[in-house]
C-alpha positions in Angstrom: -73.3 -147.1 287.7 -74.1 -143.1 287.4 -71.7 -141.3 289.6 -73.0 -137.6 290.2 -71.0 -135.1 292.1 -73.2 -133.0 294.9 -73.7 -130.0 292.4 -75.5 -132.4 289.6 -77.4 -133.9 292.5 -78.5 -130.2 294.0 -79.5 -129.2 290.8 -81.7 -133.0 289.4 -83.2 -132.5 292.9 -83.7 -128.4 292.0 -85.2 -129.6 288.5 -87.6 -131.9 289.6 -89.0 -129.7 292.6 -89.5 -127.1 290.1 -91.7 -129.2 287.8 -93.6 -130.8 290.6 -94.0 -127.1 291.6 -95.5 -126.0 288.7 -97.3 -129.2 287.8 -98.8 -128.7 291.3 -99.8 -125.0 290.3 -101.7 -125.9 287.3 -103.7 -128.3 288.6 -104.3 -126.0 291.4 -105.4 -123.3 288.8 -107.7 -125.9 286.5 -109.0 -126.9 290.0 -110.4 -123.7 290.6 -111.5 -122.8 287.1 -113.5 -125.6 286.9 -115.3 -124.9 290.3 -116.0 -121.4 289.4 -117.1 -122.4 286.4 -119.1 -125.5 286.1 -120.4 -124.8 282.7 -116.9 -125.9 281.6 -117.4 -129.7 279.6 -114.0 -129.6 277.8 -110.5 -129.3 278.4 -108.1 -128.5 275.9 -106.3 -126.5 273.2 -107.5 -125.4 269.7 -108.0 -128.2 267.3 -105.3 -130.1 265.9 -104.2 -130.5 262.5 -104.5 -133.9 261.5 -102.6 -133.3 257.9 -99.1 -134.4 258.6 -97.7 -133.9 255.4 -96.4 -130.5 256.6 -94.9 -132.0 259.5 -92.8 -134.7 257.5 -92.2 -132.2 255.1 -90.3 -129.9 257.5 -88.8 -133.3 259.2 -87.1 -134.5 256.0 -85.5 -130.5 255.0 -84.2 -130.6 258.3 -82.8 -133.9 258.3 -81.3 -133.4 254.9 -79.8 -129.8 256.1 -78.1 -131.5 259.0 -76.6 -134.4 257.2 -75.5 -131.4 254.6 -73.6 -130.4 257.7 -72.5 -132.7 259.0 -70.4 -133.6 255.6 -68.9 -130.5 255.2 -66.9 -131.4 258.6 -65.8 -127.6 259.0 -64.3 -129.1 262.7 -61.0 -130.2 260.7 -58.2 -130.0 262.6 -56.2 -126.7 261.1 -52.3 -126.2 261.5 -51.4 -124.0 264.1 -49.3 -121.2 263.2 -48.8 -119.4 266.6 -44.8 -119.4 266.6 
């Protein structure tokens, strides 16, 4: 069972508002666009790149740089000298 205390539940009810908020905007926007403009056929961004060898490229260095990382373990408990 999730327990929340009132301040997580203010602010999961704050976040989703917000993105029914602006959801709500851009439809209301493409709504309008596309009845100004009925010349409009398609919707969308620039074409995608269907190569993924850069993609898994940059996957695997990162991957292989966090594991680097994560060996080093620089979170080693150091004596404390405060007296």
């Amino acid at each position: 069972m999730i327990v929340m205390n009132k301040v997580e539940i203010g602010l999961l009810i704050a976040v989703i508002l917000i993105v029914c908020y602006i959801g709500g905007l851009t439809y209301w926007e493409m709504v309008y666009e596309l009845e100004q403009h009925p010349e409009i056929r398609d919707i969308g961004g620039p074409p995608v790149i269907t190569d993924l060898r850069p993609l898994v490229v940059v996957v695997v260095v990162a991957a292989i740089f966090c594991v680097l990382l994560l060996k080093m373990n620089p979170d080693k408990k150091k004596p404390c000298n405060d007296r």
